[in-house]
C-alpha positions in Angstrom: 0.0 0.0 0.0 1.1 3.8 -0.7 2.6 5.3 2.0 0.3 8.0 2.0 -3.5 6.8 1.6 -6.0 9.1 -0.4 -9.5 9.3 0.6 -12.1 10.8 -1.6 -15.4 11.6 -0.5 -18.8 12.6 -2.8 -21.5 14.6 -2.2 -24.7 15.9 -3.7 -25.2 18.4 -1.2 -27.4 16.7 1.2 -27.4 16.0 4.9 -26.8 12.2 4.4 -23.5 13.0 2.5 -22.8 16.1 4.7 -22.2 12.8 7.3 -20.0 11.1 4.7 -17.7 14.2 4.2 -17.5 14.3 7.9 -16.2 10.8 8.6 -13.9 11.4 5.6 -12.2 14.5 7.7 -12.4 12.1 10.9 -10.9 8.9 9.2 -8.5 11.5 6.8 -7.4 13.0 10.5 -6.6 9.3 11.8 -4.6 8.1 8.6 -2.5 10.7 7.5 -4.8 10.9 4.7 -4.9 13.0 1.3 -8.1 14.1 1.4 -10.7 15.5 -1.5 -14.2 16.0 -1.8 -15.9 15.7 -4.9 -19.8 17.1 -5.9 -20.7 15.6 -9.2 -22.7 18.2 -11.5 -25.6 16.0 -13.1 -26.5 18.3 -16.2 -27.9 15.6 -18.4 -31.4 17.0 -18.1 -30.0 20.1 -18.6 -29.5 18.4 -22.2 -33.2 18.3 -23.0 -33.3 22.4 -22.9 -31.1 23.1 -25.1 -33.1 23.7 -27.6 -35.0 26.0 -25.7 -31.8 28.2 -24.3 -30.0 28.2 -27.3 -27.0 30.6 -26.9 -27.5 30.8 -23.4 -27.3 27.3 -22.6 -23.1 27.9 -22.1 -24.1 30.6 -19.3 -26.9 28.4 -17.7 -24.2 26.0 -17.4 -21.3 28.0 -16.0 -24.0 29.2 -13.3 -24.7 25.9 -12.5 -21.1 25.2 -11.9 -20.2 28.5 -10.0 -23.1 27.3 -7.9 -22.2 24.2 -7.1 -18.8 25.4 -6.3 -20.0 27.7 -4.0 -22.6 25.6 -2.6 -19.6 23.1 -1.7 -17.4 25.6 -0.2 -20.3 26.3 2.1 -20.5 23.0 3.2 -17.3 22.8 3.9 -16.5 26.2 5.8 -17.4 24.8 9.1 -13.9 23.7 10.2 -15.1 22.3 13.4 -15.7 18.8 11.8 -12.1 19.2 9.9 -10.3 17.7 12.5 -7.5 19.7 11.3 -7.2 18.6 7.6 -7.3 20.3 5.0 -9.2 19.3 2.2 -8.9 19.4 -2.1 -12.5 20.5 -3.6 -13.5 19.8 -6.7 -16.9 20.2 -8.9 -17.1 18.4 -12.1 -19.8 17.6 -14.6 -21.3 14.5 -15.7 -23.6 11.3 -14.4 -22.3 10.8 -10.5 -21.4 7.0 -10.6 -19.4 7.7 -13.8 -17.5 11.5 -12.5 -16.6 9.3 -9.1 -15.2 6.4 -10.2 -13.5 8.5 -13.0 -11.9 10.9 -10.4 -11.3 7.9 -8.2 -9.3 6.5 -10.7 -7.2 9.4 -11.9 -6.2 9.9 -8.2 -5.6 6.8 -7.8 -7.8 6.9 -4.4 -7.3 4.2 -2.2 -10.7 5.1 -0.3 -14.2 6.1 -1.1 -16.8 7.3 1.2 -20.0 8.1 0.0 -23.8 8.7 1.7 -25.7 5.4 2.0 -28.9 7.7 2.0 -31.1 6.1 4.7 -32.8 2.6 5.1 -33.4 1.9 1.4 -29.7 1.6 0.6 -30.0 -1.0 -1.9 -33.5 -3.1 -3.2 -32.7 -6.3 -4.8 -31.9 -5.7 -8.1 -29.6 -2.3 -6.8 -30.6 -0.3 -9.5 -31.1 3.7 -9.1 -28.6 5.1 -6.6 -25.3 7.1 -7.0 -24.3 4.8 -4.1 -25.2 1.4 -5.5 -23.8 2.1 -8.8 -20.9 3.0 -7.4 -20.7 -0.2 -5.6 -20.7 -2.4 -9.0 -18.7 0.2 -10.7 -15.6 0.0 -8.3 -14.0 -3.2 -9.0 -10.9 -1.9 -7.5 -11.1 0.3 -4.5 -12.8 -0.2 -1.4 -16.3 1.8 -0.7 -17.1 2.8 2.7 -21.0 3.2 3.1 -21.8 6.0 5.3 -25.1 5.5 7.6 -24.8 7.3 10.5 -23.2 10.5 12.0 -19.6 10.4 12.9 -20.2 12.0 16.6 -16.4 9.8 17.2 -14.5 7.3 15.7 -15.0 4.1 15.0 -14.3 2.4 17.9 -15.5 -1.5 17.1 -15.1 -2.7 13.8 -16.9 -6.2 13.3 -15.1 -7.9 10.0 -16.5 -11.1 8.2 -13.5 -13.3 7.2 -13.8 -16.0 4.9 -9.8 -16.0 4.3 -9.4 -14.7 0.9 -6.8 -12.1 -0.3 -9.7 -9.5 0.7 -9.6 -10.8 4.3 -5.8 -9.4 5.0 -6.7 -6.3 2.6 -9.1 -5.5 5.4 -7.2 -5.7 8.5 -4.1 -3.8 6.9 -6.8 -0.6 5.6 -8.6 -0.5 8.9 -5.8 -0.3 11.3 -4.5 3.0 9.1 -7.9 4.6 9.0 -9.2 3.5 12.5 -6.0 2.7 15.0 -7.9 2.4 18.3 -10.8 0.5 17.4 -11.2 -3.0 18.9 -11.5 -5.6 15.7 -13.8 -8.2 15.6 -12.8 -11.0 13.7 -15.8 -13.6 12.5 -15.4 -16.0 10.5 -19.1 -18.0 10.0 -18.8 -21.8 9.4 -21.2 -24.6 7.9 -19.5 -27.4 7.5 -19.3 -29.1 4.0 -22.2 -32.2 3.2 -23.4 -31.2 6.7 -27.3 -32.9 5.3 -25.8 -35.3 3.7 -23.9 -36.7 6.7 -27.0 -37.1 8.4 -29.0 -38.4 5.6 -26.2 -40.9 4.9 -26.3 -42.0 9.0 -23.7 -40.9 10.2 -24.8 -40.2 14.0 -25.1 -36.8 15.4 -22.1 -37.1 18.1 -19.4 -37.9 14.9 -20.9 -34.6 13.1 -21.0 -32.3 16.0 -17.0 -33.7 16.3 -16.9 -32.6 12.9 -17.6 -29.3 13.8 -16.0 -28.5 16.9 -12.6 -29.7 14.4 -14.1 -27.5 12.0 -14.2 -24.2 14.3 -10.9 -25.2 16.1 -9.0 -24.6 12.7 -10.9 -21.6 12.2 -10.4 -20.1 15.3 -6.9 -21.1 14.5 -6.7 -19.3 10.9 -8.2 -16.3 12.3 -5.3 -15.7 15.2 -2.8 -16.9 12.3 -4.4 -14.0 10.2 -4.2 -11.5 12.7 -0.7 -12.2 13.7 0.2 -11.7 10.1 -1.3 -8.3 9.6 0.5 -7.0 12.5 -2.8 -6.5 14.9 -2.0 -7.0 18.8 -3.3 -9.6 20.2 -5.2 -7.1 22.8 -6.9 -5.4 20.1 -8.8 -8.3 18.7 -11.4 -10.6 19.7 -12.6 -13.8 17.5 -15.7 -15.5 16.8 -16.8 -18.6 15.0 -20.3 -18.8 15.3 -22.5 -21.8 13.0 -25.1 -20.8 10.8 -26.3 -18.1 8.0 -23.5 -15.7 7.4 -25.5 -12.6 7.0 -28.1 -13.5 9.6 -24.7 -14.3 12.4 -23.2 -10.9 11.1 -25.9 -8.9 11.6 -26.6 -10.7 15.4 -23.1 -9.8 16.2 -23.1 -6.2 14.8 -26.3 -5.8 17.3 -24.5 -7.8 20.3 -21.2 -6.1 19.8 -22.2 -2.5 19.4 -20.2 -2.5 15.9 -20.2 0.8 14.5 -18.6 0.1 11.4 -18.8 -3.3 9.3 -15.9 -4.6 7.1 -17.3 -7.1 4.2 -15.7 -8.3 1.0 -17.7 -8.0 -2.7 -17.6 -11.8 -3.0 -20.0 -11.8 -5.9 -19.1 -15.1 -8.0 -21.2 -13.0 -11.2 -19.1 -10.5 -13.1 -22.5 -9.0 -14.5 -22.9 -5.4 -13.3 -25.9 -6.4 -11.2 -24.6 -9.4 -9.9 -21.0 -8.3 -9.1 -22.0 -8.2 -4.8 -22.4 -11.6 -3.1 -26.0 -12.4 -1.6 -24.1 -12.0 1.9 -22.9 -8.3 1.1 -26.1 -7.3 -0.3 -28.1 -8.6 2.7 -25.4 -6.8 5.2 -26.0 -3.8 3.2 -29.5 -3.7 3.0 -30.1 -4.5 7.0 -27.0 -3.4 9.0 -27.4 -0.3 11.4 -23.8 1.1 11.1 -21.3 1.9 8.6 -20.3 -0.8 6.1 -16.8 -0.8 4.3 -16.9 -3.2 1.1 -13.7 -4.2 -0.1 -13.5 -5.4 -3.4 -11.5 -9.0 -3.9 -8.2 -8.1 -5.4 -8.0 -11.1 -7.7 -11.4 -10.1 -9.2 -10.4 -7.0 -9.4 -9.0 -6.8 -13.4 -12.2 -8.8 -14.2 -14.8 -7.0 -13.4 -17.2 -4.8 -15.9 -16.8 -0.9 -16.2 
């Protein structure tokens, strides 16, 4: 990873992203961070008038920009939620999925922190949103999913581990953007031709053997996994629970006061609407606190545009 990270937040003006720029300053503050904040200019219906403005369609638009400009300066003037960084500004034009993951990509942002917009984050087929687009759209880059208000920082971060190259990806990005927050490492189990043991008859003492091996390894792999990524072994708790994996992560966000959710893409589709795992979107959809989706980097060169 860079030495220094860059985060880049969007907004569209609104309260729910005014929460997202804020967390940016917080977690920008705790990192060491670059930061920028970015307001796309949708004009496309703009592009319907045309024809009725004529010459003055160039002026219509450079009001609209100066606007936005100063609209985003305004946001940003109140330096009490800076946390002492400050932060690059920019305003450009164009469809907001498409200007973020753009600017993402010319700045080579290692971070991106956007508005979840309230309950209805993403419905089945995650069509409509800035923030769900973006989702599919950034194959690359991990997406942080803003909920709630950053009133401090993240303090306990629950994180999902199923042990692929996105699992250490995780615990090396949170430890820069949140240093003092107590991890919690999951790792859900179900172990392999669990029915089928039993419809075979093989009696219920060999299988639940089967799965107190099963968890021992785990619970193994997930202090192996820590020790590797450099995390102390005060500053992490583990927990393999059996069961659904979104229904045992969203238990133990509740039980463990998480405030901020790490979770992989993990979707086995590389179709634009398939591209998050069932698990992901079901985290998404129901968790209370912020979500951070890292993308799996050996999906990464794969996926659509």
């Amino acid at each position: 990873m860079k030495p220094t990270l860059h985060i880049l937040a969007a907004t569209d003006l609104s309260q729910p992203a005014r929460h997202a720029v804020n967390r940016g300053f917080q977690l920008a503050a705790a990192s060491g961070a670059h930061y920028t904040v970015l307001h796309a200019l949708h004009l496309g219906p703009l592009h319907a008038l045309r024809g009725l403005l004529g010459d003055r369609s160039a002026q219509v638009v450079r009001r609209l920009e100066a606007e936005a400009r100063e609209a985003l300066a305004g946001q940003l003037a109140d330096s009490s939620h800076h946390h002492g960084v400050a932060a690059s500004q920019q305003v450009q034009g164009g469809p907001p999925a498409d200007v973020i993951s753009a600017s993402a990509d010319a700045a080579d942002a290692d971070l991106l922190v956007v508005g979840a917009r309230g309950e209805a984050l993403l419905r089945h087929a995650l069509l409509g949103s800035t923030a769900s687009r973006l989702l599919r759209k950034s194959a690359a880059r991990p997406v942080l999913m803003v909920k709630q208000p950053p009133h401090q920082p993240y303090r306990r971060v629950l994180i999902p581990v199923d042990f692929s190259p996105a699992s250490t990806r995780a615990l090396h990005l949170v430890q820069r953007l949140a240093p003092g927050a107590h991890l919690i490492l999951l790792h859900v189990f179900h172990v392999p031709f669990e029915g089928r043991l039993s419809y075979a008859g093989v009696d219920e003492a060999a299988i639940h053997a089967y799965r107190r091996k099963w968890r021992g390894d785990a619970l193994q792999h997930l202090h192996t996994l820590a020790a590797s990524a450099g995390v102390a072994p005060g500053a992490y708790s583990v927990l393999v629970p059996h069961g659904d994996p979104a229904q045992q992560i969203i238990t133990h966000e509740q039980e463990h006061s998480a405030d901020l959710i790490l979770i992989g893409k993990h979707g086995t589709e590389l179709t634009e609407e398939l591209l998050l795992g069932s698990v992901t979107r079901r985290v998404l959809n129901e968790s209370a606190c912020d979500v951070l989706v890292i993308p799996d980097p050996r999906r990464a060169e794969l996926a659509p545009t």
